[in-house]
C-alpha positions in Angstrom: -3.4 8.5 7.0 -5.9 6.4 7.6 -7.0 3.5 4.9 -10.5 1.5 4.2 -9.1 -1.8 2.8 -12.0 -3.8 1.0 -11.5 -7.1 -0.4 -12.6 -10.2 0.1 -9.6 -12.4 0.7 -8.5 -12.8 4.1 -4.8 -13.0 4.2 -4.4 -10.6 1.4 -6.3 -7.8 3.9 -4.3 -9.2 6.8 -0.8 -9.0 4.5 -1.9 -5.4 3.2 -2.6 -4.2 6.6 0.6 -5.1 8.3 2.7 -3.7 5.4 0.7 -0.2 5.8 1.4 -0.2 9.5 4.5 -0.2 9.1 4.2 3.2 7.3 2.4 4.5 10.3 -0.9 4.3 8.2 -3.9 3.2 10.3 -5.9 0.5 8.4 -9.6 -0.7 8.6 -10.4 -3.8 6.8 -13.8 -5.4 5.2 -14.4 -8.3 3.1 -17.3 -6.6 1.6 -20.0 -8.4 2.8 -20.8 -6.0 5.7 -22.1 -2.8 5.3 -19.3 -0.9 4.0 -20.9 2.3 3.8 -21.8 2.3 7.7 -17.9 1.9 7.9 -16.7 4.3 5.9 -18.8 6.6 7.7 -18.2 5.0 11.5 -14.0 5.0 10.8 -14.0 8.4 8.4 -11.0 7.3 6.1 -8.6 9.2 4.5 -9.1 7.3 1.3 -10.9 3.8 0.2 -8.6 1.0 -1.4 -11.4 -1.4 -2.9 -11.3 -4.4 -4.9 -12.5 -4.5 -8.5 -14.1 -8.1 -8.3 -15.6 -9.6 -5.3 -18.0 -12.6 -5.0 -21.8 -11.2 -3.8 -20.3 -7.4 -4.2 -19.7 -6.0 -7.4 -16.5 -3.6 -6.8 -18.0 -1.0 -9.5 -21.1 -1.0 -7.7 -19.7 -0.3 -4.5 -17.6 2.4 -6.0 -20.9 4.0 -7.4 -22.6 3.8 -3.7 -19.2 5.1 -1.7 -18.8 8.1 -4.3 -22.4 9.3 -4.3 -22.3 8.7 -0.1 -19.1 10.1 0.6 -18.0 12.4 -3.0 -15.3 14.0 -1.5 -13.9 10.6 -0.3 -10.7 9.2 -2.4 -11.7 5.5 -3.7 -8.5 3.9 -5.7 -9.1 0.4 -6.8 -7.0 -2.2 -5.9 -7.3 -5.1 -8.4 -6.0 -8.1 -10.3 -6.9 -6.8 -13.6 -5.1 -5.4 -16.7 -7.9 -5.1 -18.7 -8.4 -1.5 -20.3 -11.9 -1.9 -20.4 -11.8 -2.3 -16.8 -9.5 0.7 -15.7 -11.5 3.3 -17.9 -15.1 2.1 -15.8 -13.6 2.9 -12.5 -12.0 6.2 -13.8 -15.3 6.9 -15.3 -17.4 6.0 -12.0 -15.5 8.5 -9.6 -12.4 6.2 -8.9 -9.5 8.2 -8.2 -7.0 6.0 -9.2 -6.0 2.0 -10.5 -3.7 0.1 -9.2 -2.5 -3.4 -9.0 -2.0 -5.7 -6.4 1.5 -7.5 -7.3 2.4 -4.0 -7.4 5.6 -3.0 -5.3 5.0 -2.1 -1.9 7.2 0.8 -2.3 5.2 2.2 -5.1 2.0 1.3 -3.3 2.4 3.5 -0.3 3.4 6.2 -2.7 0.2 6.2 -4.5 -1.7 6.5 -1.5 -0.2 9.4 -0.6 -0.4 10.5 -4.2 -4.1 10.4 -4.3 -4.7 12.1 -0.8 -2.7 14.9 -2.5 -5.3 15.5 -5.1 -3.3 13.2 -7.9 -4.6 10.2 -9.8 -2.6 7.2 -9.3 -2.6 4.7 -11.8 -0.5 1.4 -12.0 2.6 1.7 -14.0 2.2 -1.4 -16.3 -1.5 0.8 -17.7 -0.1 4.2 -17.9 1.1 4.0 -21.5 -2.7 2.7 -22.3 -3.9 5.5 -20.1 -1.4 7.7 -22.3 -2.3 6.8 -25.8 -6.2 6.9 -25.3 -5.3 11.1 -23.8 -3.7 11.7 -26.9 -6.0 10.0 -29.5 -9.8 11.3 -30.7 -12.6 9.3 -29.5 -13.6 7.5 -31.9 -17.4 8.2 -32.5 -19.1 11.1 -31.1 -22.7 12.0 -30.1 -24.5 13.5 -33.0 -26.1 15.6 -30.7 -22.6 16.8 -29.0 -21.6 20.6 -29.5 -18.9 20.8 -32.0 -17.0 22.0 -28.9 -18.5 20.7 -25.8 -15.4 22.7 -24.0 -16.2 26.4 -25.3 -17.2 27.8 -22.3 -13.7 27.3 -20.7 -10.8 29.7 -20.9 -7.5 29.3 -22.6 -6.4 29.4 -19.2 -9.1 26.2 -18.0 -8.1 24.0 -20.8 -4.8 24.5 -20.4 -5.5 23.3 -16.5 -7.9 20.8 -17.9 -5.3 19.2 -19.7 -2.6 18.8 -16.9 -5.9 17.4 -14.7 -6.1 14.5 -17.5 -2.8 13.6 -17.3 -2.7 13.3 -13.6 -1.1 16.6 -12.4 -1.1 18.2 -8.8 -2.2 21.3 -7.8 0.9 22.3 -7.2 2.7 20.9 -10.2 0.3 22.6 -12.7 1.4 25.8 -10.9 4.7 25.2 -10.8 4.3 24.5 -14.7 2.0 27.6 -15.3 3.9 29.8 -13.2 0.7 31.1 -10.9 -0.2 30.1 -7.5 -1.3 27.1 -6.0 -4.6 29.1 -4.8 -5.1 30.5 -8.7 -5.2 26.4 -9.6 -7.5 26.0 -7.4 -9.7 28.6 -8.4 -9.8 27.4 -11.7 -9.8 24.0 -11.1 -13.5 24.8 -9.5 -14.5 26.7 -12.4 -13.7 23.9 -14.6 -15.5 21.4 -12.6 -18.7 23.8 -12.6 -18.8 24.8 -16.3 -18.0 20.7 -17.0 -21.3 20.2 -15.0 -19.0 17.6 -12.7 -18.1 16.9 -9.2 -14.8 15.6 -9.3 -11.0 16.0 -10.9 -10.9 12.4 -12.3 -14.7 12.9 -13.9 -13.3 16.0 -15.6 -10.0 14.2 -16.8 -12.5 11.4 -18.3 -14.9 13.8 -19.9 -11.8 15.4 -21.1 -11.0 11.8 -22.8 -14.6 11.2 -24.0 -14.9 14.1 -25.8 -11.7 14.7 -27.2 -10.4 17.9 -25.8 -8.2 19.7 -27.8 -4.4 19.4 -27.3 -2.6 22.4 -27.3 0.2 23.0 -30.1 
C-alpha cells in the first residue's frame, strides 16, 4: 500500500510514517504547503490520509481539490476533532472515511486497509453519532424535494443503498444478500448513476440527507 500523509506538524508525519513502515506500507509525506496535487499525481497513492485543520490550507478545501483531481482516489481524514459538524462535511465532500489521531495504531492500519477495500472507516469514539443520524429523519426537507427522491431505485438498490450507508463491503453486502460479489457491483453502479453521484460515501450521505427509507 502506498500512503499520502498530509499534515502540517513535523514529528507527527515523521511518527506516522515510521509506524506505517513497519506494516510494509510505503509513505509520502507533505506539510501542505507544497503542491499536493502535483504529488499525489507524481507518487500515485493508494489512498490520502489528510488533516482536517492546517494553518494556510484549509483540509476541506484540499479534500474538495484532490477529489475532483483524482475521484477515484481514497482521501480519509486524519484529525483532532470530535466535532459532528466536522465529520458530516468531509463525508459530504468525498471523504472516505474519519478518523482520529490518538487513535490506536492497531486500529489505524486496519482502517487503511478498510478503505482501500471499498469500506468507510470512521473512528470508533463517532460511530454511534454516525449511527443515530442513519437512523433518524432529517430534520427539514427541500420543499421542492420529490416526496421520494429514491423512486427510481429497486427494492433490490435500496436494500444495497442501505448497507452502503452503514459502511458495508462489497463483499459483506453479498454475503448478507446471498448474490455475488459481481451482482453488488453491478448494482452498486446503478445506484450511483440513478443518485446522479460519483462515489459510495456521496451516496451513503445523500442516503442520510434525504432520509431513505429503512426497511421493516
Amino acid at each position: 500500500m502506498r500512503v499520502l500523509l498530509v499534515d502540517d506538524h513535523r514529528l507527527f508525519r515523521a511518527a506516522l510514517q515510521e509506524l506505517l513502515s513497519t506494516q510494509g506500507i510505503t509513505t509520502e509525506t507533505s506539510s501542505g504547503e507544497d503542491d499536493v496535487l502535483a504529488l499525489a499525481a507524481s507518487f500515485k497513492p493508494d489512498l490520502v490520509l489528510l488533516d482536517l485543520k492546517m494553518p494556510g490550507q484549509d483540509g476541506l478545501t484540499l479534500l474538495g481539490e484532490i477529489h475532483e483531481r483524482f475521484p477515484q482516489l481514497p482521501v480519509i481524514m486524519l484529525t483532532g476533532s470530535e466535532e459532528e459538524k466536522n465529520l458530516f462535511d468531509c463525508l459530504r465532500a468525498g471523504a472516505q472515511g474519519y478518523l482520529l489521531k490518538d487513535s490506536d495504531p492497531e486500529y489505524l492500519v486496519s482502517a487503511l486497509h478498510e478503505a482501500t477495500n471499498g469500506r468507510i472507516p470512521v473512528a470508533p469514539q463517532l460511530t454511534d453519532t454516525l449511527a443515530r443520524a442513519l437512523g433518524q429523519p432529517p430534520s427539514e426537507r427541500d420543499p421542492q424535494q420529490p416526496p421520494d427522491p429514491f423512486a427510481a431505485l429497486t427494492p433490490r438498490e435500496k436494500d444495497i443503498l442501505e448497507r452502503l450507508a452503514v459502511g458495508e463491503s462489497n463483499k459483506v453486502i453479498a454475503r448478507h444478500l446471498g448474490i455475488s460479489d459481481g451482482t453488488v457491483k453491478l448494482h452498486v453502479k446503478s445506484v450511483l448513476r440513478k443518485l446522479g453521484v460519483h462515489s459510495r460515501v456521496e451516496a451513503a450521505i445523500k442516503a442520510l440527507d434525504l432520509g431513505l427509507p429503512r426497511a421493516k
